[in-house]
Steps between C-alpha positions, in 0.01 A plus 500: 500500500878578378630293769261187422597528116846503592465167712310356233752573228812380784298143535468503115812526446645292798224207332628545156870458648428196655297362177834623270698263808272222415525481117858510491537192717612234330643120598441169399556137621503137286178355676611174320727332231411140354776399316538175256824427422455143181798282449513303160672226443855534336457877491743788687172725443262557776124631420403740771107639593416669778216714640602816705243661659603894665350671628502904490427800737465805215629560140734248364597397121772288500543180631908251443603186574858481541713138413873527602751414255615231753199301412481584112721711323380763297505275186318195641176690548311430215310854396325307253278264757466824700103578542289696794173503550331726753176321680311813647233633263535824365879486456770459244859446494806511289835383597842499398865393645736678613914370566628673787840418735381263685190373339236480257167638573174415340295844503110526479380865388128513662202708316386724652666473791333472836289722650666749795362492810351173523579101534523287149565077478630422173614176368767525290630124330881483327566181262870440372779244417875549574787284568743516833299353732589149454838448624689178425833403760642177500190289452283684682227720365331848686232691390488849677307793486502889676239711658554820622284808516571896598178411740379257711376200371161364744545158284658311263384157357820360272490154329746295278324285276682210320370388216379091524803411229776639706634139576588610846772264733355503863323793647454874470675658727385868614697756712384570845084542504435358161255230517516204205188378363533278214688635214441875693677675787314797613600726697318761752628866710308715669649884593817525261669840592514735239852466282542131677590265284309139474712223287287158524686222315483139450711213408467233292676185329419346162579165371621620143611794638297730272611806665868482424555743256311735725707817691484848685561809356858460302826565652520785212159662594601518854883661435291749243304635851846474705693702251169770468529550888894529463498753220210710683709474863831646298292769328357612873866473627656751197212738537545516925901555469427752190292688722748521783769577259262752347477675852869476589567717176249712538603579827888544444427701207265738746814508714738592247234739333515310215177602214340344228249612275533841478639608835267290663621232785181277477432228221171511285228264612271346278170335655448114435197363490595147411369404848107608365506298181545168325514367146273232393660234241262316340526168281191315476315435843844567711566821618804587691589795723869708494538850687506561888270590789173322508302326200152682513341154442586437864792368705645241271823426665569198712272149460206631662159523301357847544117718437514863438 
């Protein structure tokens, strides 16, 4: 009897392992993005809608999308117009912005937050305006726009719609795969890589050349990020030869039986913990992140959109 309790209680426990394995499995993929991207006449604004639809293996609560600041700058996006809307019944969202190095990220705070353990669709639908993605250079006008995920992306459906009183000189033309109907170019992949960057674009002519006032991101915004990447490249440099200088004199003075601090021949050490923690800034609906290591809100760095 002892030894069929004690098989009983080892194929409990071995079952209860594997459920514990189960539950804590957790991944996701974008089954699908449908993405809008309207064109007005005479305006360096673009409206944007689109539909993403993930889908999740186990517990997640947090859902970005990231848009580079070499497509908008941080103060083209237009909070303001910003509005999600989750489709699945039985969910909510909030959302907020976030300015990081490289990009700005939309983030979607889920309630409650998927179930572990088991498969959830949801439908989640982002509506904004911003300006940087209509480019004008020497006559010629692009419209461009970026997709990239942290997963893989089983389809994406992006169109560029021009509104009827654009008075457009010749025809629409799309990069490589875009397909023009009308006053629309739509575009269609299937399989995007995870962190693989897709950059449709078309250009386009007008006769009163209504776009000319229209430009990137400006020559100031972009030196702001180059001298933020400078400063933070010095910093690392100081702190690696401070370190080796640190050990050369700690060393020599070992030699030389140098002390400090009481007789002692090692330095204090005091415990930082600036690598577990960030500081939240807010102002309005922006937040922004400062301190190192990784935001608990997930892996904002890069241009990649990201679910956690």
């Amino acid at each position: 009897m002892s030894q069929r309790y004690c098989v009983q209680q080892a194929l409990l426990l071995v079952l209860l392992a594997c459920c514990s394995v189960v539950l804590a499995q957790k991944s996701y993929t974008i089954n699908s993005i449908n993405s809008v991207v309207y064109v007005s006449s005479g305006s360096c604004d673009v409206s944007v809608v689109e539909t993403y639809v993930y889908d999740f293996l186990g517990s997640y609560s947090t859902v970005a999308r990231a848009i580079p600041y070499t497509i908008a700058a941080s103060s083209a996006f237009q909070t303001s117009s910003l509005k999600v809307d989750v489709l699945t019944p039985g969910y909510s969202v909030s959302k907020y912005t976030s300015d990081q190095q490289d990009a700005k990220f939309i983030v979607v705070n889920i309630s409650p937050s998927t179930p572990s353990g088991t498969s959830t669709r949801m439908s989640i639908r982002y509506s904004y305006s911003l300006t940087g993605p209509i480019r004008q250079s020497g006559g010629n006008n692009q419209v461009t726009y970026y997709y990239k995920e942290g997963t893989e992306i089983n389809n994406l459906n992006a169109t560029f719609t021009f509104d009827s009183s654009i008075d457009l000189k010749g025809s629409l033309v799309p990069s490589v795969g875009g397909v023009v109907v009308g006053n629309s170019v739509n575009f269609q992949k299937i399989s995007i890589f995870s962190n693989t960057a897709f950059q449709p674009s078309v250009s386009f002519n007008t006769i009163s050349g209504q776009f000319n006032k229209c430009s990137g991101p400006s020559s100031s915004d972009l030196l702001t990020i180059i001298v933020v990447v400078v400063v933070v490249a010095v910093c690392i440099c100081i702190s690696i030869v401070c370190s080796i200088l640190g050990f050369f004199r700690r060393a020599v003075s070992n030699t030389l039986g140098f002390t400090r601090w009481g007789g002692s021949s090692s330095y204090g050490y005091v415990s930082n913990d600036y690598g577990h923690h960030h500081h939240h800034y807010h102002s309005g609906g922006h937040h922004s992140y400062s301190g190192g290591g990784s935001s608990s809100r997930g892996s904002m760095t890069g241009t990649s959109g990201f679910a956690n």
